[in-house]
C-alpha positions in Angstrom: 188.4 34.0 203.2 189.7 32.2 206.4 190.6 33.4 210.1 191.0 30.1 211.8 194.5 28.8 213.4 195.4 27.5 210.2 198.0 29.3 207.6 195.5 30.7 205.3 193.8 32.1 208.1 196.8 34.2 209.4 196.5 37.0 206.6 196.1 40.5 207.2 192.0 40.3 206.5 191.9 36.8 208.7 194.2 38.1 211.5 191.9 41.3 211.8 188.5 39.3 211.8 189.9 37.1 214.5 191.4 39.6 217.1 189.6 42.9 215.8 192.4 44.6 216.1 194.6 46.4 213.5 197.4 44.2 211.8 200.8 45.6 210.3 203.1 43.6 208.7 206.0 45.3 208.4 207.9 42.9 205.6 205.8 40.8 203.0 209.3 39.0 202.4 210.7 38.3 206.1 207.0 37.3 207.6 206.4 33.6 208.0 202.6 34.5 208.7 202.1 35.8 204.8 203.9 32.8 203.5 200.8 31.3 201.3 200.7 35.4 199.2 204.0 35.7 199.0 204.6 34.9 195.6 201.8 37.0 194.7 202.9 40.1 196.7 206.5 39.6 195.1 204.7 40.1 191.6 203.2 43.1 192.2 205.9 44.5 193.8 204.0 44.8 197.4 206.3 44.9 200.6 204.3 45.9 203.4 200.7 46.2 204.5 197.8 46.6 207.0 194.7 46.0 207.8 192.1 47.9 209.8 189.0 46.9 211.2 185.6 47.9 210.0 183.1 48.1 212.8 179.3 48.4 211.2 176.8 49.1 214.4 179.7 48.2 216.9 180.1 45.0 215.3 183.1 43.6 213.7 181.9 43.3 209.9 185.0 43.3 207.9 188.4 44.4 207.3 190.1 47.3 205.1 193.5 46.0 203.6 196.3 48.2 202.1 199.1 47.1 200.7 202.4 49.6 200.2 205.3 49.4 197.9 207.8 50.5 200.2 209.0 48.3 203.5 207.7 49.4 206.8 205.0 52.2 204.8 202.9 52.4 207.7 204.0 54.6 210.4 201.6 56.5 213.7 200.3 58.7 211.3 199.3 56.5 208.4 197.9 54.1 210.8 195.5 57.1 212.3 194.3 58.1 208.9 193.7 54.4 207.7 191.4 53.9 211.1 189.7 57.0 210.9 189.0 55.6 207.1 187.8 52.4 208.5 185.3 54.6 211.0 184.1 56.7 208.1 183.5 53.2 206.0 181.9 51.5 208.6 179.4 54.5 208.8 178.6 54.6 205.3 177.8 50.7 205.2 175.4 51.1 207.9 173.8 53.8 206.0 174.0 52.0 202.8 172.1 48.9 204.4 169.4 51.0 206.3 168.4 52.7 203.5 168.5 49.2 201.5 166.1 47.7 204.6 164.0 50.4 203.9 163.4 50.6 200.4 162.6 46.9 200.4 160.1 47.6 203.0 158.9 50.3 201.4 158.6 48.3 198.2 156.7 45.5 199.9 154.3 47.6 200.9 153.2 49.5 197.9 149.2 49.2 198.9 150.2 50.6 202.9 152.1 53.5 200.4 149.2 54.3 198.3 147.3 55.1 201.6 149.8 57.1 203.3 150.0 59.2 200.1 146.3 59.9 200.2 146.5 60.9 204.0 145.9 64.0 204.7 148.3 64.2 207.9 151.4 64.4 207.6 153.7 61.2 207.4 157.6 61.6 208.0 160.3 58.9 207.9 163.9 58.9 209.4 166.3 56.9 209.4 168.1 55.5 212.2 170.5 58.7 211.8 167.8 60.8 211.8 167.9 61.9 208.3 164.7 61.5 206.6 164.2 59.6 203.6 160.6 59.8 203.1 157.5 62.2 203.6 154.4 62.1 202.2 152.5 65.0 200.2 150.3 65.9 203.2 153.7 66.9 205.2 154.7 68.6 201.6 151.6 70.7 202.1 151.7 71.5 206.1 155.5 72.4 206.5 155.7 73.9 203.3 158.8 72.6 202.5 159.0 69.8 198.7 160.3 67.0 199.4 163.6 67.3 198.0 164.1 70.1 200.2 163.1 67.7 202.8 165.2 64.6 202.0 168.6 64.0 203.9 167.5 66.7 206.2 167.3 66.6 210.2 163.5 67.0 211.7 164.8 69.7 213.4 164.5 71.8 210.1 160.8 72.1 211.4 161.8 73.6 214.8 160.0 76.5 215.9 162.8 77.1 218.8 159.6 77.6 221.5 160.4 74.1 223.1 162.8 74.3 225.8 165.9 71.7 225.9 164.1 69.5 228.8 161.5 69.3 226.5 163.7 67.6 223.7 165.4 65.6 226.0 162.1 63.9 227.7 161.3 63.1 224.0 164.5 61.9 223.3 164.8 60.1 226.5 161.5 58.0 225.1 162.3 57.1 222.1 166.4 56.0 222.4 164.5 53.4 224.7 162.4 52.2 222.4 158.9 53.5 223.7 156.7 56.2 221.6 156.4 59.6 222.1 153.0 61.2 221.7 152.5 64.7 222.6 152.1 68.5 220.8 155.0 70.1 218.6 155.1 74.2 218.2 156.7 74.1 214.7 157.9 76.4 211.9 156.9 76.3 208.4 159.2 77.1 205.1 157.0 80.9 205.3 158.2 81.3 208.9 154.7 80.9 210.2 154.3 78.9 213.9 151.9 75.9 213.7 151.1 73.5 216.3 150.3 69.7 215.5 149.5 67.1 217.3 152.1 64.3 217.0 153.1 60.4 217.6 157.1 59.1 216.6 157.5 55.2 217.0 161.1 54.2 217.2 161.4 51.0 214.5 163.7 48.1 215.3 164.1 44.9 212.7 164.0 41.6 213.5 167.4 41.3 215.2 166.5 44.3 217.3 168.8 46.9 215.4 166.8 50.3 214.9 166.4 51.3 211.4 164.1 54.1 211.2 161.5 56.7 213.5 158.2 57.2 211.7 156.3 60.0 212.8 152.4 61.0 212.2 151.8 64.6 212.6 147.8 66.1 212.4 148.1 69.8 211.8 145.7 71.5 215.0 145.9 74.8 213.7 144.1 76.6 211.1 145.7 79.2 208.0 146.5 81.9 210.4 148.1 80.2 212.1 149.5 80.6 216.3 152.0 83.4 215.3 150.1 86.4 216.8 150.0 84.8 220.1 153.5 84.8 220.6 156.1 87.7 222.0 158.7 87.4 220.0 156.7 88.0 216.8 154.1 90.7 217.8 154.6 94.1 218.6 154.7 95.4 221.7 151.6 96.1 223.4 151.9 99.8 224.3 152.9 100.3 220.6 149.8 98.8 219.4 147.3 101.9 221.2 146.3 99.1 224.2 145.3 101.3 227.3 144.4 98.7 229.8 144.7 95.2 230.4 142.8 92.6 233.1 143.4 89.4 233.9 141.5 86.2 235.9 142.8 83.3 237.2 142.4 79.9 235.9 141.9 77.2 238.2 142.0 73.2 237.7 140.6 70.8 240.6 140.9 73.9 243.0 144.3 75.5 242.0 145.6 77.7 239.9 146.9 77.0 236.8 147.3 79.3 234.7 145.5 83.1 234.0 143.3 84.7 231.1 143.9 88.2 230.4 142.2 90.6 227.8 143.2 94.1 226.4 141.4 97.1 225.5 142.5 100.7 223.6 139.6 102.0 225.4 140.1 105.4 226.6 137.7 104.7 229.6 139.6 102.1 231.3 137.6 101.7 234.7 134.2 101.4 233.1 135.6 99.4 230.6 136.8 97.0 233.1 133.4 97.3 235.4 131.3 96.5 232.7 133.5 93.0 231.9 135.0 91.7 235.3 132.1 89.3 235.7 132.1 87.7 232.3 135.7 87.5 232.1 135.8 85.5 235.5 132.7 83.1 233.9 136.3 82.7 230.7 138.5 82.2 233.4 136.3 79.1 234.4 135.2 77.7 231.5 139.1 77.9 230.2 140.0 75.7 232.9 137.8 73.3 232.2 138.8 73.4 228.4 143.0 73.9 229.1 143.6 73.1 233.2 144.4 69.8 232.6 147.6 70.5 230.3 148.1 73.0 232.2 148.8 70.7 235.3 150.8 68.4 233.4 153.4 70.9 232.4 153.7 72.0 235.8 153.8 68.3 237.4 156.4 67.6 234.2 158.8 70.7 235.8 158.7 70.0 239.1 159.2 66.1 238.4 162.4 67.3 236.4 163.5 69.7 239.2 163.0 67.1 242.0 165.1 64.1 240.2 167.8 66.8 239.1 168.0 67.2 242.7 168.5 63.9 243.6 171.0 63.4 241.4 173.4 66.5 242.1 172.8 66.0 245.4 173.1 62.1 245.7 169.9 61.6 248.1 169.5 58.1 247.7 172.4 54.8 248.9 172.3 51.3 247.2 171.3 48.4 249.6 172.9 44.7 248.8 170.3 41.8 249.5 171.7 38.8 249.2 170.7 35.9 246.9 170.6 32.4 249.2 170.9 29.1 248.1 167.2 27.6 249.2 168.8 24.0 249.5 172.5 24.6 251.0 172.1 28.3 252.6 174.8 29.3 251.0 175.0 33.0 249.3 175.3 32.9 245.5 175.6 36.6 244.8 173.9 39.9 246.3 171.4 42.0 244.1 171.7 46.1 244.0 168.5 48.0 245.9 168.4 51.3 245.9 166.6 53.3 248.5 165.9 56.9 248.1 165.8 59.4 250.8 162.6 60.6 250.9 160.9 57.3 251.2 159.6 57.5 247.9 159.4 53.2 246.1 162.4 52.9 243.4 160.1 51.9 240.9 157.8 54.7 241.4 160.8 57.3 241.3 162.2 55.8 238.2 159.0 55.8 236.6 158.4 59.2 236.9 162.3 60.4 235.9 161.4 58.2 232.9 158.8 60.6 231.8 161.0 63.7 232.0 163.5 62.7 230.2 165.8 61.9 233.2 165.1 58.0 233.8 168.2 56.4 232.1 170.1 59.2 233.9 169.1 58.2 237.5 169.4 54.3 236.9 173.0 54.8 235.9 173.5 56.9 238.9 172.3 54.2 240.8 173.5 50.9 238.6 177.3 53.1 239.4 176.8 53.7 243.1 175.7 50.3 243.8 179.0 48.8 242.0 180.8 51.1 243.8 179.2 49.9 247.4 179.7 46.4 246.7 183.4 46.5 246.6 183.8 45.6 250.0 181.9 42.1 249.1 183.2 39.0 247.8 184.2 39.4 244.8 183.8 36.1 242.9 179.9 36.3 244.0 177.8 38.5 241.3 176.0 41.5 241.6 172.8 41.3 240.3 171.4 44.9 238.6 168.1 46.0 237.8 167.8 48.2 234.7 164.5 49.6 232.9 163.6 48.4 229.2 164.1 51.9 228.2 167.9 52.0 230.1 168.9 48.8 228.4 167.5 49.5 224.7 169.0 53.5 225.0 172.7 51.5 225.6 172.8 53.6 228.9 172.9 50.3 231.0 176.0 48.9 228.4 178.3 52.1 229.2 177.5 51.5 233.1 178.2 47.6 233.1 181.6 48.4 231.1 183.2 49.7 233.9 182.7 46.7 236.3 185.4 44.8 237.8 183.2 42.1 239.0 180.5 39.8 237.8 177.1 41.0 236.5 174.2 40.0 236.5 171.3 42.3 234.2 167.7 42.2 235.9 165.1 43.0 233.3 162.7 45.2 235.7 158.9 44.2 235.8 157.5 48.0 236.1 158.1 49.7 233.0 156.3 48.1 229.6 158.6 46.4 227.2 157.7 48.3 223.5 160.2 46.4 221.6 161.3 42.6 222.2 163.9 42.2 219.4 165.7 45.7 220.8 165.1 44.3 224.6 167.3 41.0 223.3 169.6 42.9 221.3 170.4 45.1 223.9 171.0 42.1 226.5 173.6 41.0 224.1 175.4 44.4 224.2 175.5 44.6 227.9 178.3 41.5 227.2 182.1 42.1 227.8 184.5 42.7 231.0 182.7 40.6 233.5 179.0 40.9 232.7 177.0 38.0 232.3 175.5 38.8 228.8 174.4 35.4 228.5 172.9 35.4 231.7 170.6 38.2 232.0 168.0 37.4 235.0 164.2 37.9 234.3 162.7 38.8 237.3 159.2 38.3 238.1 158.4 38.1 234.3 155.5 35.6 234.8 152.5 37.2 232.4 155.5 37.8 229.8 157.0 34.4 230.1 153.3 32.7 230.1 152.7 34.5 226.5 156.0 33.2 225.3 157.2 37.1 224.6 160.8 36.1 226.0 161.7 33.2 223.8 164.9 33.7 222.7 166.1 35.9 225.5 169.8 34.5 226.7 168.5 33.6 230.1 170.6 31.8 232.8 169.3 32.7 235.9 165.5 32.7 235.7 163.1 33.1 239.0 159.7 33.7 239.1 156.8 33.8 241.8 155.1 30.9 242.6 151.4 32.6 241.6 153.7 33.8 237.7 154.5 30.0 237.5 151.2 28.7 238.2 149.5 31.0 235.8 151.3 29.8 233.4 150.0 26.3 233.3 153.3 24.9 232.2 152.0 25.9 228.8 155.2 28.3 228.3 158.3 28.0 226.7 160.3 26.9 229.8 162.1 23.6 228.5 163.1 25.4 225.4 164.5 28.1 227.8 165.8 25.7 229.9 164.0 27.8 232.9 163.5 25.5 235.9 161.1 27.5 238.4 162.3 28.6 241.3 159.3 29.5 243.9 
């Protein structure tokens, strides 16, 4: 198959590989571009055709051709249906190969299998869909649920519906860019009983950076009877049950409180019931802070985190600052780069940080990627615009749907604050931020100098490096710089 300049590469399949766009012609006999098939389209009685183009992971991977008997077959509607055929094609292939990535892994790794097998946690695989394709017999045994039941299925078939939707979307928000999440799930087994376990999910990219699959471990924290009792909406009232009495103590943590104890009697002697009891149940109160304050505390500091940046955001208290980028040896300015400054005072990198582990960092650097595009219109326009995006903001594609919309040169900062979990996905997602007038092969790497030193960046499409003096000089020159082509810049 051919889609250069030349004739045989102005078929339908070559014309739609070269423009990736959809290609009617309208008369196999009167086109001059199908001249080398005519013969053979005149045989088989063909007079018209099209060809659609089939997108696998937003990228152009091949084309869908029909051909029609009748001249000019393929009006609006036919057209619609054939690209919504294309879509629906493209979507299968990508499944197809992810679960054929998989299964050679899996293959490869029959000794790593044998182990997880054995384990007694509980093992689940996903792929990239979120459909699982694999769990081993310790999740058989925990949920409930065989693993036919379980195959093809969403996770969320283990929801217990006791997390919240901030909850889901701070996981979420963690692993669509491309960092673990670790934490405790309230789920449901197949019997309808509540269990907590303890769980890690680590996102899984390939080579190229494409993600293929979430693995998560899960270790069961809860014993046969499981949490169900402790829960409203499956025990009975508390009147109904014959309790007369209740008392509670606070539970404090560094000071404050946290969180309180309480106990129940169906004593009919409430106040000497209580008498007897106050001072031990203050001596719980205490020794459950110790055991629980700390969680505690970090579900509090994790909702008023969330409130405060949901704030900032439907309010808009923060404004984007231009610095501009100077020329050391002509004092001319190249371009300006985007600083945003909240308005409590509060560092960027320390505000993002914490949105980041609520769920509601990729949210708040779009906000701020958009309003600083929006406040550099009054600058030049030929000079770039240099943007600083998280890890997490570029792998999630969030930074991609933000740089789409600009109407002036771009340049992508790779932020030095936030951990990057997956290289490959990093690179990959550098690529993607390519198109209208982003400079996709020139993404800045800004104060990388402990990453660049180990060589982690090789590879990365990098155009306009700069560095400290200190990150150059740690490096010892031992770096991959001339391969990069990186010329320091102190």
């Amino acid at each position: 198959m051919s889609w250069g300049d030349n004739p045989p590469g102005q078929g339908p399949a070559g014309t739609v590989l070269r423009t990736g766009s959809t290609h009617i012609v309208h008369d196999l006999r009167s086109d001059t571009s199908f001249e080398p098939w005519r013969t053979q389209a005149h045989a088989r009685g063909f007079r018209s055709l099209i060809g659609v183009p089939v997108v696998v992971d937003r990228r152009l991977d091949g084309a869908l051709c029909v051909y029609a008997a009748e001249l000019d077959a393929f009006d609006v509607d036919a057209v619609h249906v054939l690209e919504e055929l294309a879509t629906q094609v493209g979507i299968g292939l990508a499944r197809l190969r992810t679960m054929q990535q998989l299964t050679r892994s899996l293959a490869q790794q029959s000794l790593l299998m044998t182990a997880i097998d054995q384990a007694a946690d509980s093992v689940i695989v996903t792929d990239a869909t979120r459909a699982i394709v694999y769990a081993n017999p310790g999740a058989c045994e925990t949920t409930g649920y065989s693993l036919d039941a379980m195959l093809g299925r969403n996770p969320r078939l283990f929801q217990s519906g006791l997390h919240d939707r901030s909850f889901y979307q701070a996981m979420w928000g963690r692993l669509l860019g491309g960092q673990p999440f670790r934490g405790v799930l309230v789920n449901r087994r197949r019997s309808g009983e509540i269990y907590e376990d303890d769980t890690t999910i680590t996102p899984v990219h390939d080579d190229d950076g494409s993600l293929v699959a979430y693995v998560a471990v899960k270790h069961d924290l809860t014993d046969q009877a499981g949490l169900a009792g402790f829960f409203p909406e499956v025990s009975l009232p508390m009147v109904a049950a014959g309790f007369t009495v209740s008392a509670y103590a606070p539970i404090h943590w560094e000071g404050t409180a946290v969180g309180a104890i309480a106990v129940t009697t169906r004593s009919g002697d409430a106040p000497a019931w209580i008498d007897s009891r106050l001072r031990v149940l203050e001596e719980l109160g205490g020794f459950a802070g110790m055991l629980f304050g700390a969680r505690v505390q970090q579900f509090g500091d994790f909702a008023g985190t969330r409130t405060q940046v949901r704030e900032i955001l439907e309010l808009g208290l923060f404004h984007p600052v231009s610095q501009p980028v100077v020329d050391l040896h002509t004092g001319e300015v190249r371009g300006y780069e985007a600083l945003t400054r909240f308005d409590d005072d509060v560092r960027p990198d320390t505000r993002i940080a914490a949105a980041h582990t609520v769920g509601l960092g990729s949210e708040l650097e779009a906000a701020c990627a958009r309003a600083a595009i929006v406040g550099a219109t009054a600058l030049d326009p030929a000079m770039f615009l240099s943007i600083n995006f998280s890890p997490a903001t570029l792998i999630d594609g969030t930074a991609a749907d933000v740089l789409r919309t600009a109407a002036r040169p771009i340049v992508v900062e790779v932020t030095e604050h936030l951990e990057i979990q997956s290289y490959p996905a990093a690179r990959r997602a550098i690529r993607d931020c390519g198109g209208g007038q982003v400079a996709a092969e020139g993404a800045m790497l800004r104060e990388l100098g402990v990453d660049l030193a180990q060589g982690y960046l090789y590879g990365y499409p990098v155009q306009l490096p700069r560095a400290r003096s200190a990150h150059s000089r740690r490096s010892g020159g031992t770096c991959r710089a001339s391969q990069l082509g990186v010329s320091w810049g102190a």
